[in-house]
MIDOKE-481254 format. One record per atom (N, C-alpha, C): x, y, z. Coordinates in steps of 0.05 Angstrom, whole numbers, plus 5000, padded with zeros to 4 digits. Layout:
MIDOKE-481254
XYZ ...
//
This chain:
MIDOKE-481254
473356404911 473856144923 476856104928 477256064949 480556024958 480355654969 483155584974 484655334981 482955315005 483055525022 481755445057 478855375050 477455535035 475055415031 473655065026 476155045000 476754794992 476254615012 478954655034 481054485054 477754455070 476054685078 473654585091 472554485081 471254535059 469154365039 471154075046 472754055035 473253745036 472753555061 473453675078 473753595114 471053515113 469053655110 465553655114 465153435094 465953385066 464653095054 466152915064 468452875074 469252665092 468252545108 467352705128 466752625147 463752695155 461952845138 459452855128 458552875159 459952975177 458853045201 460153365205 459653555207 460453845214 461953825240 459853785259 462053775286 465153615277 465453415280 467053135263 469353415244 468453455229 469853585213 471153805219 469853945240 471854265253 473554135268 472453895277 475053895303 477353795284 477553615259 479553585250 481253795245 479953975232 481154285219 482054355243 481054415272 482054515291 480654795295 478054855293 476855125281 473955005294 472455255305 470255125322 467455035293 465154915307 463354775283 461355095276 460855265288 459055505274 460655715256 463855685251 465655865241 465155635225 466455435210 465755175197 463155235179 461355285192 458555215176 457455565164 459455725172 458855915159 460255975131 462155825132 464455865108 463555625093 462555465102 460855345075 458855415065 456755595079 455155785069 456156025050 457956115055 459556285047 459856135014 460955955011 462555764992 459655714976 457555614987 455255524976 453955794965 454355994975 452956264961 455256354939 456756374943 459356444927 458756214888 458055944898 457555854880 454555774867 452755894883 449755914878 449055644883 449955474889 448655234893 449055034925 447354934932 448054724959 449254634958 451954474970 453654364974 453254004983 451454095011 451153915014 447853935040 445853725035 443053765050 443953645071 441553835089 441653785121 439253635121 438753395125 436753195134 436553155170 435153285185 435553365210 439053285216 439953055232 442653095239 444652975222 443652815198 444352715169 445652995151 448352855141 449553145131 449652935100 448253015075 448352925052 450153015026 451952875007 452753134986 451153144963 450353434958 448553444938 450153424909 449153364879 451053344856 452253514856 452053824865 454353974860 456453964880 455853774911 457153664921 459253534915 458053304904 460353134896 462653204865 460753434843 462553604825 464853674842 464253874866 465754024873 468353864889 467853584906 469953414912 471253284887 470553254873 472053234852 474753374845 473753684835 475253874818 476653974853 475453974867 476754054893 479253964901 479053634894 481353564894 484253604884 483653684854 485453664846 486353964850 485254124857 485954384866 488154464882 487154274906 489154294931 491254054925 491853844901 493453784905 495753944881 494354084863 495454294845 497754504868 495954594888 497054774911 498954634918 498854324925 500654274943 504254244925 502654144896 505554054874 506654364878 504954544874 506254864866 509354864888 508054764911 509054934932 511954694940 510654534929 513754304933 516054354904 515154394891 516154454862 518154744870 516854964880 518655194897 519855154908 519555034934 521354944949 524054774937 523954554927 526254484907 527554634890 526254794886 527955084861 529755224880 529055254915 530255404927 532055184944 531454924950 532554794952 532454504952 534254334932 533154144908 534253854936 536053954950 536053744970 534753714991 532153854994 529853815016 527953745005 525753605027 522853435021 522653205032 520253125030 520152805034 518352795008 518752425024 518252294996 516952035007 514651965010 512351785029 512751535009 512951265021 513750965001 511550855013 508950755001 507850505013 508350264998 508950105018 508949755012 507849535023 508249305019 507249065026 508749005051 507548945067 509348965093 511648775095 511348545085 513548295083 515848465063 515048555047 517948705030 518848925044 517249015069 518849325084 520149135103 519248895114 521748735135 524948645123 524048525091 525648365099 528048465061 526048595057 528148655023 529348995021 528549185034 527549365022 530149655038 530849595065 532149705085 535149815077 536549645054 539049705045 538449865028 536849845005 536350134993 535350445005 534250385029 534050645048 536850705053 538850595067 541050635065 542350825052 541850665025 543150814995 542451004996 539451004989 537251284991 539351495022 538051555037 538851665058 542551805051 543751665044 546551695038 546951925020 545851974995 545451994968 544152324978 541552284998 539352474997 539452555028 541452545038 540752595071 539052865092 538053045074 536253205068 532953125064 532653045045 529452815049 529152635069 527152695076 526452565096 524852315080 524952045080 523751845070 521851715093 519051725082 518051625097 516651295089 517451045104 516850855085 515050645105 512850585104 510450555119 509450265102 508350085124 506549865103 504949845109 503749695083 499649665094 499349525069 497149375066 495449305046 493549385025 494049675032 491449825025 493850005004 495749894995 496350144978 495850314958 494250164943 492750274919 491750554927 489850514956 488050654963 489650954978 492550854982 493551115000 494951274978 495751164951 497651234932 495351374924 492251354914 490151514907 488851734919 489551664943 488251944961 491352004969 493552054958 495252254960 496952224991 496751965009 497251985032 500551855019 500651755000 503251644994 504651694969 505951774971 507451954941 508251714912 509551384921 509451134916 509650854923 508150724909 506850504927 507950204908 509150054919 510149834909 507449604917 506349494895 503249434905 503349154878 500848974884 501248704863 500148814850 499748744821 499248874790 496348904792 495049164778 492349144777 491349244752 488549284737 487949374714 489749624711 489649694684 490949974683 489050114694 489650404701 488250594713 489850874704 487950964696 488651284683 489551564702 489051434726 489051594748 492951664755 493951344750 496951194757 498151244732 500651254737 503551144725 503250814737 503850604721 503850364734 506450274718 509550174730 510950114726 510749804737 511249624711 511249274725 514449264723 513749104754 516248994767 516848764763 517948634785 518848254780 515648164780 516047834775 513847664777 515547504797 514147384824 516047264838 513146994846 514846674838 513146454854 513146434882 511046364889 511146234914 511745964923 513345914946 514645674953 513345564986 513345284988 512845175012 515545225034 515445385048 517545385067 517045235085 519045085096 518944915111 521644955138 521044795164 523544715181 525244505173 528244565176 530044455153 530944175169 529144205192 528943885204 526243695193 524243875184 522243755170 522843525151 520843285156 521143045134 520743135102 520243365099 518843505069 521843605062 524843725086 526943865078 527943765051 528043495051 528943465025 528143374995 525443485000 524043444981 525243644958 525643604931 526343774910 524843994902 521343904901 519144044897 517643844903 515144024903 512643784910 509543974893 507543834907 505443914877 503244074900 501844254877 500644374897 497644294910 496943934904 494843884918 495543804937 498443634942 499443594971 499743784994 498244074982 498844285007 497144215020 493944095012 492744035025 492143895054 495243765055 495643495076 497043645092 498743895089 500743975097 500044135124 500544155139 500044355165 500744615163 499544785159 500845055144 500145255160 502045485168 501745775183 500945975159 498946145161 498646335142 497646625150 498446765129 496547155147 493446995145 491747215149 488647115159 487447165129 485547085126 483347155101 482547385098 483847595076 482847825079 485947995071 487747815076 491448005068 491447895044 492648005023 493748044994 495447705002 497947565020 498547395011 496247175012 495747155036 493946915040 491247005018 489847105001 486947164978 488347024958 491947074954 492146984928 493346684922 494446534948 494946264947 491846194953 490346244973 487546074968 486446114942 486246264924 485346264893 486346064872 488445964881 490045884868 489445574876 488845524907 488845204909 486845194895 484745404913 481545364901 480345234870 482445454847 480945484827 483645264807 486045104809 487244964809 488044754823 487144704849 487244504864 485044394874 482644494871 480544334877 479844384901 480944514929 480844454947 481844784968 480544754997 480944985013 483144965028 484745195028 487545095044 486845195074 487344965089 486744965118 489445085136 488845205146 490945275165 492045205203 493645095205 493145165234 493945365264 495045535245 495545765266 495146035234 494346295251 495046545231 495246815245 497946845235 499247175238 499147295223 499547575227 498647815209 501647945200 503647835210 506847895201 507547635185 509547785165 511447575154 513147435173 515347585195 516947455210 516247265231 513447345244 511747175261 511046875247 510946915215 510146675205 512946535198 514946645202 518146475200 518846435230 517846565244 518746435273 516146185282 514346225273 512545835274 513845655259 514545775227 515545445210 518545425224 520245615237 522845525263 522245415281 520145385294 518945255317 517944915298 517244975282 516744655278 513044715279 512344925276 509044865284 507744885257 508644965234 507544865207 509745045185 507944925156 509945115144 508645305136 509345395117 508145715106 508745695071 506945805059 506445905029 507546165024 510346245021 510946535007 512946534990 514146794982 515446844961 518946824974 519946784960 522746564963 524046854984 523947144969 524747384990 525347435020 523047205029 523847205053 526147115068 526946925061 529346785062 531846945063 531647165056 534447405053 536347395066 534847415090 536547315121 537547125125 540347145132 542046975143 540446725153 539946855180 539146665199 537246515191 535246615175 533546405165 533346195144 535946275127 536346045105 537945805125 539945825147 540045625162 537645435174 535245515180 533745405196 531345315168 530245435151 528545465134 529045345107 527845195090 528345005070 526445155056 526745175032 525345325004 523645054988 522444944987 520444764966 519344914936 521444864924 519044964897 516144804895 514144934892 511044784879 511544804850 511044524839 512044404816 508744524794 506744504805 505444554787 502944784791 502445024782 501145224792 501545324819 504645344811 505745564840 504345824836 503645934864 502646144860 504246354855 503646624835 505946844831 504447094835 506947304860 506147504856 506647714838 505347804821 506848004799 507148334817 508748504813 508648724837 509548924808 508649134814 508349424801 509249694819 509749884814 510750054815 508150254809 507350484829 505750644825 505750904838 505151154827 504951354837 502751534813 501851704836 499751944815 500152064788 498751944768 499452084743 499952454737 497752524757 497752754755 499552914781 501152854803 502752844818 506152984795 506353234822 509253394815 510853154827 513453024807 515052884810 517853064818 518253004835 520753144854 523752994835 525453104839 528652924835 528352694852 528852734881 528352494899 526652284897 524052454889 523052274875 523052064853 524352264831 525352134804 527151864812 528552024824 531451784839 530851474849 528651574867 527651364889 526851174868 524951224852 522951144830 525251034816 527051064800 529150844788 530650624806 531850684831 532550514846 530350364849 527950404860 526550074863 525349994841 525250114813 526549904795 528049834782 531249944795 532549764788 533249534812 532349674832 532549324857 530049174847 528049194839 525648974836 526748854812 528548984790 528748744770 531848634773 533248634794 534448424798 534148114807 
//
């Protein structure tokens, strides 16, 4: 049993379609289905049942994605781990985050980074889904809100940060000191849609402390889109004070503390327990926490 075998076997429970699966590999589907035959005789057992055009994994199926995994990512540490021995200033090094912290916090430590390492290539990408890309290996570490422990992770906790009513600094609310969080209810508010990490965790919060559903009247799927409506005057917005970083927006934009059950995001630090940790890596991994606990 070799890696290529693997690299196919894996492609085929992915995508649990054969055709589907060669073309990813780039290799036609009867070369494909013989090397899993191959792989399935090699290990005496089915891999996976053909139910006419239904492709199924059988238990030694899903054994074998298992231990398969960690095989080829064993291959992959080996081969990055070499390469640094031959040369310790090349590689990348994949960051996933929350997309509001890749706009508006996060760009001056690339800087630094880049300066320091101008050899690595940093790749730094957002999404919501980080848990899920730092687990399947698409992201080396993932700055993500706090979750159970998991044996799988390294989980480093970061800041705890509240959330505030932002407002337009011509708004009748500008000079409010704080205000409470059943009055969000009255408030005209821009938010991401039902279904993003900010907007699940302020509705939990009115819901299960305020009694009540927070209504919205416009929703974007960007942080900056939602500071260019509360600049326009078309509502305010529920986030974490970070946004504000910018110049231009602490002129136009007013911060409201919520006086009672402000919502908080707690944010963590994560990468593969069982993952080869690079220098650049090591490096990267102290800088954002030492920027998250300032």
């Amino acid at each position: 049993m070799d890696t290529r075998h693997i690299q196919y076997f894996m492609a085929v429970y992915e995508h649990l379609h054969f055709t589907k699966a060669a073309e990813s590999l780039g290799i036609s589907q009867p070369t494909l289905s013989q090397q899993i035959r191959v792989l399935e005789a090699e290990l005496g057992m089915p891999l996976f049942d053909r139910i006419g055009k239904q492709v199924v994994a059988t238990e030694a199926g899903k054994l074998l994605h298992l231990h398969g995994g960690r095989m080829l990512l064993a291959e992959q540490d080996a081969k990055i781990a070499i390469k640094e021995l031959m040369s310790s200033a090349r590689g990348t090094v994949r960051l996933s985050v929350l997309p509001s912290d890749l706009d508006f916090q996060l760009v001056p430590l690339f800087i630094h980074f880049h300066s320091e390492y101008p050899d690595i290539q940093l790749q730094a990408f957002s999404t919501i889904q980080i848990l899920e890309e730092v687990l399947s290996n698409r992201a080396d570490i993932g700055i993500a809100l706090r979750t159970p422990p998991d044996k799988r992770l390294v989980q480093i906790p970061l800041r705890s940060e509240p959330y505030y009513l932002l407002v337009h600094s011509g708004s009748e609310l500008a000079g409010r000191a704080s205000i409470k969080l059943r009055e969000l209810e009255q408030i005209p508010i821009v938010m991401y849609p039902r279904g993003f990490i900010g907007r699940d965790l302020v509705e939990t919060v009115c819901r299960e402390k305020g009694g009540f559903q927070l209504s919205t009247v416009m929703e974007t799927s960007t942080a900056i889109s939602l500071l260019q409506l509360v600049r326009a005057g078309v509502g305010a917005t529920i986030q974490p004070l970070n946004l504000l970083k910018q110049e231009s927006m602490r002129h136009e934009i007013v911060a409201i503390p919520i006086s009672d059950h402000a919502p908080m995001r707690h944010l963590e630090l994560i990468y593969g327990s069982e993952r080869y940790i690079s220098e650049a890596h090591r490096q990267l991994t102290k800088w954002l926490i030492d920027f998250f606990s300032k």
